[in-house]
C-alpha positions in Angstrom: 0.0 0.0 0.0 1.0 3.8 -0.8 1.9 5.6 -4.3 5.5 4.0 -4.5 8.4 5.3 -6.8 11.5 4.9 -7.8 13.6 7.4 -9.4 17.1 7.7 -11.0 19.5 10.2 -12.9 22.1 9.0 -15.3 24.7 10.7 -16.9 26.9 9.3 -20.0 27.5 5.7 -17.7 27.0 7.4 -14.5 24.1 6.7 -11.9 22.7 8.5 -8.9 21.6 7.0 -6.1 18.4 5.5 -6.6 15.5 7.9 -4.8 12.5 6.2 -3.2 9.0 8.0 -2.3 6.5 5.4 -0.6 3.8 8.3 -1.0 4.9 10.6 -3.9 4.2 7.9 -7.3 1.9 10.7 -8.2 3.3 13.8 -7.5 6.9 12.7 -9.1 6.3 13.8 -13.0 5.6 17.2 -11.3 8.4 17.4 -8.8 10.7 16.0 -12.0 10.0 18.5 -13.9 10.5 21.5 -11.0 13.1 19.7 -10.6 14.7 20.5 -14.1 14.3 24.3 -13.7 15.4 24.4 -10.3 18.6 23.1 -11.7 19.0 25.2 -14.7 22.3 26.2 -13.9 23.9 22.7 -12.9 22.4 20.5 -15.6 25.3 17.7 -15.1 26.2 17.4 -11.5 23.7 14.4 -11.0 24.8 13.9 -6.8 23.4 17.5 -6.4 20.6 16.6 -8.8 19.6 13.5 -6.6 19.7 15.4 -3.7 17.8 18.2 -4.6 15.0 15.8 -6.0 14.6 14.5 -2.4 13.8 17.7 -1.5 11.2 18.3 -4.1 9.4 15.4 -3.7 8.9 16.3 0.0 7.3 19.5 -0.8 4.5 18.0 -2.5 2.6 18.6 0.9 2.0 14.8 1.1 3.6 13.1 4.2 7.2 14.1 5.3 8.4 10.1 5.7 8.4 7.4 3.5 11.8 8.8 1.1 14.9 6.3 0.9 18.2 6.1 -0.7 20.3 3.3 -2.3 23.5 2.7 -4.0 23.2 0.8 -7.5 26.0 0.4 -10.2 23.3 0.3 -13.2 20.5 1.9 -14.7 17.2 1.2 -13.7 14.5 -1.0 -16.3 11.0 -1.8 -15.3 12.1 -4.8 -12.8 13.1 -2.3 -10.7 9.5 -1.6 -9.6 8.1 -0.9 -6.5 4.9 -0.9 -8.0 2.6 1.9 -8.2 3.6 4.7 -10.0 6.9 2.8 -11.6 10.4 3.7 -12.5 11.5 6.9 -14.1 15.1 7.0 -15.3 16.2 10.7 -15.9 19.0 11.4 -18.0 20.8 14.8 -18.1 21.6 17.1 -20.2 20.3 20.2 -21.9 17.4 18.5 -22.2 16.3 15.9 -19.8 15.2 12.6 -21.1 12.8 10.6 -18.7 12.5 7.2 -19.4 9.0 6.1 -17.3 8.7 2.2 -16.6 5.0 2.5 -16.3 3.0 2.8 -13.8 -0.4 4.5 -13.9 0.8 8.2 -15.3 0.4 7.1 -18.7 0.5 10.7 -21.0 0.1 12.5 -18.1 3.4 14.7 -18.0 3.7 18.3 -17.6 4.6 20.4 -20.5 8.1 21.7 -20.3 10.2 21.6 -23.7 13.3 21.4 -21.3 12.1 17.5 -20.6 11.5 14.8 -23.1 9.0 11.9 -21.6 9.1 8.4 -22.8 6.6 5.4 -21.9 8.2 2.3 -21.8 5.2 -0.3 -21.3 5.8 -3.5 -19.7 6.0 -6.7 -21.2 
């Protein structure tokens, strides 16, 4: 039970820590893409990125526990699920590319030209 997710940032064939919300699945499209201005001036430094994404997932005005933090070696797919709301794999650059294992956001991303949004569907 809760609105589980689990996100990541990669750069090149560097990974971040992966981020955990028990009660944010909903609220993490949103916070991803605040996310992506807030950090407008530090596009590549994915620990800071990580961090920071903590942060806004916190401020959704949704419960204040629940958040977790792991070390992984590899990108995230879609076995990676906690369920809910999925896996979204962010990767950085100019423009962020955010891979979404789905969940039950399907199409509904905000608008932000800064941030490219794929579906990947499971099998």
């Amino acid at each position: 039970m809760g609105d589980r997710v689990v996100i990541q940032f990669k750069k090149g064939d560097e990974v971040s820590p992966v981020i955990y919300g028990h009660w944010s699945g909903y609220e993490a499209p949103a916070a991803i893409a605040r996310l992506r201005k807030r950090m407008a001036d530090r596009p590549h430094d994915i620990s800071y990125i990580a961090a920071r994404c903590l942060q806004e997932l916190g401020m959704s005005g949704q419960q204040s526990t629940g958040y977790g933090i792991w070390s992984v070696t590899e990108e995230l797919t879609a076995k990676d699920s906690q369920g809910d709301a999925g896996v979204f794999v962010v990767s950085l650059g100019q423009c962020w590319h955010v891979k979404h294992y789905l969940g039950y956001h399907e199409g509904d991303y905000p608008s932000d030209p800064d941030i490219e949004w794929e579906e990947v569907k499971r099998e």
